[in-house]
C-alpha positions in Angstrom: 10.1 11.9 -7.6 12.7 10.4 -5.4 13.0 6.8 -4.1 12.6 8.0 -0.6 9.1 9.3 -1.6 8.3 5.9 -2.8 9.7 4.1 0.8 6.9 6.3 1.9 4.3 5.1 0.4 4.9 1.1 0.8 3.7 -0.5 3.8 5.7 -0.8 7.1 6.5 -4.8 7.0 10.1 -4.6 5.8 12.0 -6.4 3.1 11.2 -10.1 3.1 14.6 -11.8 3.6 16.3 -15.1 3.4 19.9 -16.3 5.1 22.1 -18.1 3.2 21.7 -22.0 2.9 18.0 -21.3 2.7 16.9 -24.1 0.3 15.5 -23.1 -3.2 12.6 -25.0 -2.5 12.0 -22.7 0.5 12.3 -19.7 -1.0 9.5 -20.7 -3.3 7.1 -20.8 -0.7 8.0 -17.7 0.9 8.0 -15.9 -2.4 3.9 -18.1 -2.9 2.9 -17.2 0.7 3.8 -14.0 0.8 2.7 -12.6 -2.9 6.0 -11.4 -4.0 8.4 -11.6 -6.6 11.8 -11.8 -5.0 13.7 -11.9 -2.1 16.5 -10.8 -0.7 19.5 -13.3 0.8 20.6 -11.7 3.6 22.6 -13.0 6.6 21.3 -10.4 9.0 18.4 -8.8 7.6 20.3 -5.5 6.5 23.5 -6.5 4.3 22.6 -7.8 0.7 24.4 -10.7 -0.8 22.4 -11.5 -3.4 18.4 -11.6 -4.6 16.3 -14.4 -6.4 13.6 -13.9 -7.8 10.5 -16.6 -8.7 12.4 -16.0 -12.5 15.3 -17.0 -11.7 13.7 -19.6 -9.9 11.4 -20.8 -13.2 14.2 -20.7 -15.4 16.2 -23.4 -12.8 13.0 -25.6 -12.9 13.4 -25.2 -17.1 17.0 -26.1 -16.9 17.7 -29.1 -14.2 13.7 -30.0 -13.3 12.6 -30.3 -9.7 16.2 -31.3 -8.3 17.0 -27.8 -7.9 14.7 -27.0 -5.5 17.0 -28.9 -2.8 19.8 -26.8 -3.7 21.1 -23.8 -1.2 19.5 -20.1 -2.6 23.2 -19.4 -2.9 23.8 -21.3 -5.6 21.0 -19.5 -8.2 20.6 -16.1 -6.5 22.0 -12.8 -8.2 25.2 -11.9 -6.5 26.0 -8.8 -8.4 23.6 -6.1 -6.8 22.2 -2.7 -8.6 21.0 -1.4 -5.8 19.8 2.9 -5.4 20.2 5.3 -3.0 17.1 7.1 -1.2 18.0 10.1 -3.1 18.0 8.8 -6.5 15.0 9.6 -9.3 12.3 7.3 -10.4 13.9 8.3 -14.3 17.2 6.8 -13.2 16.1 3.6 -11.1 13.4 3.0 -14.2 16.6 3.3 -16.4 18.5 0.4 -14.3 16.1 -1.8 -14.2 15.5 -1.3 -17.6 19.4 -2.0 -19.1 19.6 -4.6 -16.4 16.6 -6.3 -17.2 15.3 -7.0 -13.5 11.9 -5.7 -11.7 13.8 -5.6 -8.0 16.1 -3.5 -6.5 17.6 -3.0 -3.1 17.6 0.5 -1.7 20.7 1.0 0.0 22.3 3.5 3.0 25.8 3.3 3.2 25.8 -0.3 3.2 22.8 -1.4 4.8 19.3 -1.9 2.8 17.3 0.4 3.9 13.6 -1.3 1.6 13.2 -3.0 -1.5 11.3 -1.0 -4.5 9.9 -2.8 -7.6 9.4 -1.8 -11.1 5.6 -1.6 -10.3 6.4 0.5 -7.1 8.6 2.7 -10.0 6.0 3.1 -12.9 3.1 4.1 -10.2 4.9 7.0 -8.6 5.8 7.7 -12.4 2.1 7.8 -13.2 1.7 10.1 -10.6 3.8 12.5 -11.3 2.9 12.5 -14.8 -1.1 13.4 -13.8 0.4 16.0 -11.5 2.3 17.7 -14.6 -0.7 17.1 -16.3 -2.9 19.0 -14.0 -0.2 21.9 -13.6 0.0 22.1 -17.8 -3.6 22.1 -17.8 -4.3 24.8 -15.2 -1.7 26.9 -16.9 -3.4 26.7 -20.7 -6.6 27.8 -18.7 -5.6 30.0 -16.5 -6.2 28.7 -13.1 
């Protein structure tokens, strides 16, 4: 399965953004409110200059206590991108997130973001394709 199968199949409300200078403390909310795990700092809602995720805020809280949450999103987010193309394979974008060790990536077009898939996004469309091949194995051993 491709990514663009998985845009699909996500719901129409876009990629939650944040601009730059958006406070840590902000972000939290946003990431409470809304029931997700990261979001994307963006100055115009289409090019990606970094992501933070409610890890990356935690492990701030761990380090420096509540201070950080006054601090600009800028100054914890994830500047250095993995982003995918529409085009690209579940198997490859599983394998990215794997080595890189995050749950979010960007889904990019040229260079605008074009949506936002996570790992859970990934391993469902996975698990479907797996019952399809499943199905198609076990029609063949039975003849149908």
């Amino acid at each position: 399965m491709h990514v663009s199968q998985i845009l699909k199949t996500k719901s129409d409300d876009g990629v939650v953004t944040v601009t730059p200078g958006t406070s840590v403390a902000e972000v939290a909310h946003v990431l409470s409110m809304r029931r997700i795990g990261a979001v994307i700092v963006s100055p115009d809602g289409k090019r990606v200059v970094g992501i933070v995720s409610e890890r990356d805020i935690v492990r701030e809280l761990g380090r420096r206590g509540p201070t950080c949450l006054g601090d600009a999103v800028d100054t914890l987010m994830t500047a250095k991108i993995v982003s995918c193309a529409r085009d690209d394979t579940t198997n490859t974008v599983l394998q990215k997130m794997t080595d890189g060790r995050f749950r979010h990536m960007p889904v990019m077009e040229d260079e605008e973001m074009v949506g936002l898939i996570s790992i859970g996004d990934v391993v469902k469309a996975r698990l479907t394709e797996l019952a399809a091949e499943k199905d198609a194995l076990e029609g063949m051993i039975k003849g149908f």
